[in-house]
N, C-alpha and C positions, 0 to 999 in steps of 0.2 A: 504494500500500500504506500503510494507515495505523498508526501505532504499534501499535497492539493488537494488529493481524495481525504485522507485526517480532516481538513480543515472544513469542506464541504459536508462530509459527514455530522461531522460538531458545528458547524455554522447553519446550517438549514436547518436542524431540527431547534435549534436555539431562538434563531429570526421567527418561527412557526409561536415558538411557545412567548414570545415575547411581543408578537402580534396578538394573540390570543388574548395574553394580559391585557393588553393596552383596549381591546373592543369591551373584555371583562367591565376594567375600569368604567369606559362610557357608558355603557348598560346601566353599572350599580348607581353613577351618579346622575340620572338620568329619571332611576327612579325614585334617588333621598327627592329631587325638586318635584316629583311628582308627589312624593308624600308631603313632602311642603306646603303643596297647592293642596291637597285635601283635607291637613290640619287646618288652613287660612278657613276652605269653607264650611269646614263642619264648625270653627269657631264662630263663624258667622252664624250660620244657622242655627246655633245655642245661642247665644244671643236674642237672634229671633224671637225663638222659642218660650226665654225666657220675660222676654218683653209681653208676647199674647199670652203665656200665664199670667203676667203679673195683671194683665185687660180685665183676663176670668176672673181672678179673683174679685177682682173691683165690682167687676157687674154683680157678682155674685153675693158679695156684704151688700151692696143698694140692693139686688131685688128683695134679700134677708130681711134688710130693714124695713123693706115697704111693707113684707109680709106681715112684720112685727108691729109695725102701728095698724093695717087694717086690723090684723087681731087685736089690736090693745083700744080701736075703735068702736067694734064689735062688744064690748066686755064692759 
């Protein structure tokens, strides 16, 4: 085996595995920004969520209270 074959041998499968890495790489970071963008809108949408409970509940003490003086009307 003469050097250039050594070197081909051990450089091509090295350039394969270190191509490999390098698309690995893009992938994984590719999907942290994806999960990025899904924390941002699920933050959102708690938020949200939390805003039309805090609605409910409000409607819900006023209609309480109406019920409570029609009964306290009643009586």
């Amino acid at each position: 085996m003469t050097n250039t074959q050594l070197y081909l041998a051990i450089g091509i499968p090295m350039l394969a595995f270190i191509g490999s890495m390098i698309v690995s790489l893009v992938q994984i970071s590719g999907i942290r920004e994806d999960m990025r963008q899904l924390r941002t809108e699920v933050g959102t949408l708690r938020s949200e969520v939390h805003a039309d409970l805090a609605a409910i509940r409000q409607d819900i003490q006023t209609l309480t209270g109406k019920v409570y003086e029609m009964m306290k009307e009643r009586s």
